[in-house]
N, C-alpha and C positions, 0 to 999 in steps of 0.2 A: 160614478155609475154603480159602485158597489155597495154604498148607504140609501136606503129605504126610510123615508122620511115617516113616522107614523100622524095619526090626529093629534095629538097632544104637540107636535113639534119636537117629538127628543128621538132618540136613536139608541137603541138594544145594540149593545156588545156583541152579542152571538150574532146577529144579523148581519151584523157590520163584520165581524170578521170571518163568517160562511161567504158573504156577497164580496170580501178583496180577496179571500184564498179561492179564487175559480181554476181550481187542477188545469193543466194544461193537457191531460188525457184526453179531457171530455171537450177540448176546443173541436169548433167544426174548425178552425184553421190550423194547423201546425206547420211544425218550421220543417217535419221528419220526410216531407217530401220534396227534398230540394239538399236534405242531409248531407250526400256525394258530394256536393257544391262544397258544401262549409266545410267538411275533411279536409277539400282542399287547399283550403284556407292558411289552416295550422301550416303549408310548406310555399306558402308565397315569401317572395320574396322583395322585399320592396329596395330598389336603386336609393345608393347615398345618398344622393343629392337630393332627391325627397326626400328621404329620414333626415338630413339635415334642416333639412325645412319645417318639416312638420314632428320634431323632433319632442317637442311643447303637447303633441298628442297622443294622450293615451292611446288610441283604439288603434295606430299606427304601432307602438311601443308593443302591444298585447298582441298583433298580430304576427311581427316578427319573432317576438318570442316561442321558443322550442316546447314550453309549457302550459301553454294555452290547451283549455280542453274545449271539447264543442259545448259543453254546458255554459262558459262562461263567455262562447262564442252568443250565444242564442240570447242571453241574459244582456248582453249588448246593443242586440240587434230590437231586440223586442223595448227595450228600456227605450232607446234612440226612437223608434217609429210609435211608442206610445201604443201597442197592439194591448187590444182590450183591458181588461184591468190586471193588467201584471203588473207583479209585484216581487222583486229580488227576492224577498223570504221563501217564497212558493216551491222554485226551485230549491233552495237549499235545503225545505222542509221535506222534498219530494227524495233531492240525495240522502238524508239526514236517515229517511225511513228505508231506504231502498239498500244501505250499504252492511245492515246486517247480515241481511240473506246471502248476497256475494252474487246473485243473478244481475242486476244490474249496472256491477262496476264494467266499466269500456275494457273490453278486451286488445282493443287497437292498442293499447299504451299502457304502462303503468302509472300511478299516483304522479304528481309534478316532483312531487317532496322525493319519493322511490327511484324516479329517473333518474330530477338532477343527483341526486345521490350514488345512483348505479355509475349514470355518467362518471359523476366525479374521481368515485373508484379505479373505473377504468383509466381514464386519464392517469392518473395519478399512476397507476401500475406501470403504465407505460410509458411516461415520463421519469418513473424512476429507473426503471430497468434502462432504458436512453441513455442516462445522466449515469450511470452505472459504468456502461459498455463505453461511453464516452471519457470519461475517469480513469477507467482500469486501459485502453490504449493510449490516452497524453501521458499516464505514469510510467507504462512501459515506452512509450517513446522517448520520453526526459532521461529514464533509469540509463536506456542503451546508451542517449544521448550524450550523460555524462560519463560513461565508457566509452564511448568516442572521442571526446574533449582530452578525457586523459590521455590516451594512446596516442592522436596528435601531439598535443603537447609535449609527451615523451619521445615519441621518435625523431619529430622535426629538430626539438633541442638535443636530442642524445645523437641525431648523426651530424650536429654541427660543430659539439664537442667533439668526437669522436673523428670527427676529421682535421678539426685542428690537432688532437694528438698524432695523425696521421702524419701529416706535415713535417713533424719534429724528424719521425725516419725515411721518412719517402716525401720527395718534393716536386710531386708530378702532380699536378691538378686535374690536367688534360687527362693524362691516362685512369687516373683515377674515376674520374667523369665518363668514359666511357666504358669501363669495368663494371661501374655502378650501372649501366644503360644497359647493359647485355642480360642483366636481373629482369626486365620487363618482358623480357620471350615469356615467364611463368604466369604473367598475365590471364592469357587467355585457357591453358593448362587448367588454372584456378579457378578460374569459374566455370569451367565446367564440370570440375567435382560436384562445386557445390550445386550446381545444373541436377548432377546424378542424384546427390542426396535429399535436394527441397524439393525437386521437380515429379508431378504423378506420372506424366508422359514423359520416356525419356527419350532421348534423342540420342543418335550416332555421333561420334566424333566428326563424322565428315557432313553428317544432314545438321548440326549446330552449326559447322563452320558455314557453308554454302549459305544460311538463314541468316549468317552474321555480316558475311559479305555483300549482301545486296545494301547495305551504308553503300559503298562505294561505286555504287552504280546498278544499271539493271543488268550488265556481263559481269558485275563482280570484282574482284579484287585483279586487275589487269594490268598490264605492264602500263601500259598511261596512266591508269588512276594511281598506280603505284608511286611514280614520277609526280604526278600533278596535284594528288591530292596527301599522299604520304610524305614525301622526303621534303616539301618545304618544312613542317611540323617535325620532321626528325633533325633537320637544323637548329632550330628556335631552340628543340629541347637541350642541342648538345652546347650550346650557347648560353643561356640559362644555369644551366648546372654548371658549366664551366666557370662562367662569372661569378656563382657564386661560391666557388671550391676558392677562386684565385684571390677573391675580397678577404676571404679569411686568412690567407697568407698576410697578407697587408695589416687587418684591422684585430679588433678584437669581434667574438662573438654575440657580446651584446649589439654591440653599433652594427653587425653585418644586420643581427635578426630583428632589430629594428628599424633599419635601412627596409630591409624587403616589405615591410606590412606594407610601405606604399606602393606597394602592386597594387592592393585593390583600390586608389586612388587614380590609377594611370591606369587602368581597365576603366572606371567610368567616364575619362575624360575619352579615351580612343572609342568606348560604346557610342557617347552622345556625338561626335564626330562623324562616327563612319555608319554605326549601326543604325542611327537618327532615335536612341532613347531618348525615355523622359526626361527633359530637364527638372532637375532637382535641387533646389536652391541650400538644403542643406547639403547635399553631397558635391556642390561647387566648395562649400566650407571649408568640408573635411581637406578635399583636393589642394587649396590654400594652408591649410594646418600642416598635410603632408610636406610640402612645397616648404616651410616654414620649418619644419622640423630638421629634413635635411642640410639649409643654411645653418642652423644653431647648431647641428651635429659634427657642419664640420670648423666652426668658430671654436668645438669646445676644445680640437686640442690646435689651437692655435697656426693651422692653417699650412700643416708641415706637409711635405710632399707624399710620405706615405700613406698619410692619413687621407688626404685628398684625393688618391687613385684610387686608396680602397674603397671611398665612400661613391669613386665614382663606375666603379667594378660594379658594385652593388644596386644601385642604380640604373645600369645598365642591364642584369639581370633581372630586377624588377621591370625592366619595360619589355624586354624581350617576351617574360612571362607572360604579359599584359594583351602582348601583340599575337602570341601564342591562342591566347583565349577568345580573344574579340574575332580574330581571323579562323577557326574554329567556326564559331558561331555566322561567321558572314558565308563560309562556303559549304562547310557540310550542315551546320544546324545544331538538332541538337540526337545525342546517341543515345540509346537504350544499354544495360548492362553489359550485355554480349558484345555489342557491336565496340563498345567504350573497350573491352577488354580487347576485342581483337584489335583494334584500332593501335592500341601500346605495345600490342608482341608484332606489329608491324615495323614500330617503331624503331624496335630489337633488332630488328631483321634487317634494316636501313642499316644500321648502326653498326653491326658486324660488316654488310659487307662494302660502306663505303668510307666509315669513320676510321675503321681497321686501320688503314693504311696513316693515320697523323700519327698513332702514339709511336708508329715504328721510326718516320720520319725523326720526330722528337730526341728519339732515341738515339738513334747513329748520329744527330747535329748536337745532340750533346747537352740539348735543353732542357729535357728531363731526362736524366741520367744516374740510373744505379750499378752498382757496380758487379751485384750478382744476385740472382732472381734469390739464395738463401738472405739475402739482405733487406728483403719485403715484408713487410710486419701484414702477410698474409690474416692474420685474425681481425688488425683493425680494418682494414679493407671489405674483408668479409661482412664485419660487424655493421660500417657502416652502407654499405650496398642489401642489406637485410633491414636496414631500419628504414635507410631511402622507400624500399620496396614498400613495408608496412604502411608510409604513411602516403605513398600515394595510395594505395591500394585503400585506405581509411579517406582518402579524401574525395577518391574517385565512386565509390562505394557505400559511404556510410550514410547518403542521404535514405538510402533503401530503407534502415531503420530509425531514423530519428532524423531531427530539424536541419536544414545547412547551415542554417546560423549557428546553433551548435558546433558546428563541425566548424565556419571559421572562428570562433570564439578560441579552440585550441591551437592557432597558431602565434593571436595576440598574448594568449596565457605564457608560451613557452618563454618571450621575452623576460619575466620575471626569475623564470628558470635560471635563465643562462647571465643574467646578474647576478644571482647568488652563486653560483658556481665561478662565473668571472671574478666575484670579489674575495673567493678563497682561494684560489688557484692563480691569480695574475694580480699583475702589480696596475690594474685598471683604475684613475682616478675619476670616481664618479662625484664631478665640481656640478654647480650648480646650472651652468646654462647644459650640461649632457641631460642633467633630471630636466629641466623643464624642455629639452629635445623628447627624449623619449615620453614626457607625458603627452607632450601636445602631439607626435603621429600614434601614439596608441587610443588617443581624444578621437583623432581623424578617422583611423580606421572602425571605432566604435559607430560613428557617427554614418558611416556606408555602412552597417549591417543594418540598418533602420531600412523598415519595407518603404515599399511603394506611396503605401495608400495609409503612412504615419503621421498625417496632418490630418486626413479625414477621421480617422481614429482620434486623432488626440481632442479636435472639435466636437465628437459627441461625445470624448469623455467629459468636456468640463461643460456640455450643455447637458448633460445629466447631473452633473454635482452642483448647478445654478438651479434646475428646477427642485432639485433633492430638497437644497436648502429651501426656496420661496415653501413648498411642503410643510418643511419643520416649520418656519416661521409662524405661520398661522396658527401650525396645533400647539405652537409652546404659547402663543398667545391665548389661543382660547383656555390651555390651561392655568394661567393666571391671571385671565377674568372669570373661571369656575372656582379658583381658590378664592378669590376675596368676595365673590359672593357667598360662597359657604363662610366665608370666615364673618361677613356682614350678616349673615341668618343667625350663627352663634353668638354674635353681641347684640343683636337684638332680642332687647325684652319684650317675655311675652307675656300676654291679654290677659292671661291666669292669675299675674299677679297682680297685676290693679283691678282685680276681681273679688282679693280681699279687699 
């Protein structure tokens, strides 16, 4: 339509190229009233499943795109429907002249190139400052973390030692056990210090306590819920610590504090039992390894009677612990700080006024018996009813700053403790079926700190390190079919010289 055929039959260049550049100004048709239409264009949105479909087509690809401008909308549209004699240059010769003056750049938008650019900036600002703030709390969670790890480890092993030294001048377990139990009243005291010093709103001693009490019911901490929900749990506890004060009379310190880690073996078997958890086929494992460990612990010193009571003291308190936890969780649930702390200075308070009466028992029958209260190596007692203290209070507490798994990792650590210290201080033979005892329940207990959801994890880490490779594979290939062709361009002779 745009070449003008003359008499001669030939065709003038100026002609031909006045007659295909027809301005789209001077169209009697344009596209500029119907403009609002195609705006809104640029924010359609087109469903997956048709972009999967038509995924082969441009003009689906261009519309979704953020950087679409209306010029290259209409350059589209006009191409497509063949309207007069347009022609792609026209346009760009039209932008081409128009963008020195700065009148008719689109105010709607900026440049695609300027956007995606702005875009990206932003993103980027705020993806790093994310990855920042993300970074600098895992660091200080790991940092506290492993000051958590430590301080268990130290406490648990230093009041297991330290009660074995006990032992040598005072041979009361029991009384002991519940000396150490009357340290839990500080409990609640404690946190609410730290209540006064972290907290913006402070609270009364009696409006904290009263908030802390509604755990135990909507009347509060009552002479029933006292009964019903406190003193079976003040049992468990005085049982517990009892068993495992009396194992260490019996055993050594290694085998007691590697006897206990299967607590958390006998916690998941009483959870999936009673509480109906997840069956977990690796933590059936561990629960077998535990189970395993204990028979080879007590093969290794040959099956003698002391050995066998202590290992079954110890096991004893590892279930009691167990049964402690799971029941816990079946009747009250689960506690907030406050309530967790009131909960152990109840404990206290069971403990004085109804455990009181065994040590005295004990005493007058003559079955722990000293012969004059100056005869109490008061400092170890002390010592070790302050370390008891610290590490529940680190176990009950430290999730607030840093991972639980951290936190149980410092009880499995302590066992190493306390065989370097068993092996300079006691005539302890550590033969080989003890080492392969205590690796395989330290095996066990590693294997229950693995989360929930550590098969689904572990299957998309290795479906990301199968696709990672198929990736590499290709580009290491195309890069040594681009070497040997360059290397086949360089041995090939060229034209030049059979030219002379």
């Amino acid at each position: 339509m745009g070449i003008r055929e003359f008499p001669n039959g030939t065709a003038r260049g100026k002609t031909v190229a006045i007659g295909m550049r027809r301005s789209p100004d001077v169209s009697p048709r344009r596209l500029s009233d119907i403009s609002p239409q195609l705006r809104q264009l640029k924010y359609l949105v087109v469903d997956e499943a048709i972009k999967e479909d038509l995924k082969w087509s441009r003009s689906v690809e261009d519309l979704t795109s953020a950087t679409v401008g209306l010029t290259s909308i209409e350059e589209r549209i006009l191409r497509i429907t063949g309207y007069y004699g347009y022609q792609p240059w026209a346009a760009s010769y039209k932008k081409d002249a128009m963008l020195p003056g700065g009148d008719e750049r689109s105010h709607d938008s900026p440049a695609p190139a300027e956007a995606q650019a702005q875009a990206g900036m932003e993103a980027g600002g705020r993806g790093s400052r994310c990855c920042w703030t993300c970074s600098v709390t895992q660091l200080k969670k790991i940092f506290w973390g492993v000051l958590v790890v430590l301080g268990v480890c130290s406490s648990w092993s230093g009041s297991t030692q330290l009660a074995k030294l006990t032992f040598k001048k005072f041979d009361a377990p029991f009384t002991l056990t519940w000396f150490a139990t009357n340290w839990n009243f500080l409990f609640f005291p404690l946190y609410y210090i730290g209540h006064v010093c972290k907290s913006a709103e402070k609270q009364s001693p009696q409006q904290k306590y009263r908030e802390c009490c509604q755990f135990f019911g909507d009347n509060g901490l009552t002479l029933k819920a006292f009964f019903t929900k406190a003193a079976p749990f003040g049992v468990l506890w005085t049982l517990t610590n009892y068993l495992y004060l009396h194992a260490i009379k019996k055993i050594n310190t290694t085998d007691v504090s590697v006897l206990f880690c299967c607590n958390k073996a006998f916690v998941f078997l009483l959870s999936w039992i009673v509480l109906r958890d997840r069956f977990m086929g690796v933590r059936i494992v561990a629960a077998i390894l535990a189970i395993a460990g204990i028979v080879m612990m007590t093969y290794a010193d040959g099956f003698h009677s002391h050995s066998v009571i202590g290992i079954a003291l110890v096991v004893g308190s590892a279930s009691t612990s167990a049964l402690y936890k799971v029941l816990f969780k079946l009747l009250l649930g689960s506690a907030k700080f406050g309530e967790a702390a009131l909960f152990l200075s109840v404990l206290a308070v069971f403990n004085v006024l109804f455990v009181t009466c065994i040590p005295i028992i004990l005493y007058f029958t003559k079955v722990e018996y000293w012969s004059s209260f100056d005869d109490i190596p008061w400092g170890s007692i002390c010592g070790f009813s302050v370390l008891l203290l610290t590490f529940n209070i680190l176990l009950n507490f430290g999730i607030a700053i840093t991972y639980p798994t951290l936190i149980s990792l410092g009880i499995v650590l302590s066992v190493p403790v306390n065989v370097v210290v068993d092996h300079y201080l006691s005539d302890i033979e550590f033969n080989s079926v003890r080492v392969i005892a205590i690796v395989i329940i330290g095996l066990g207990f590693l294997l229950l700190l693995l989360p929930e959801e550590w098969d689904e994890w572990l299957i998309k880490l290795l479906t990301r390190l199968k696709v990672r490779k198929k990736e590499e594979i290709p580009e290491g290939n195309g890069d040594i079919v681009s070497g040997l062709q360059n290397k086949s361009r360089r041995t090939r002779p060229s034209m030049s010289s059979f030219s002379h």
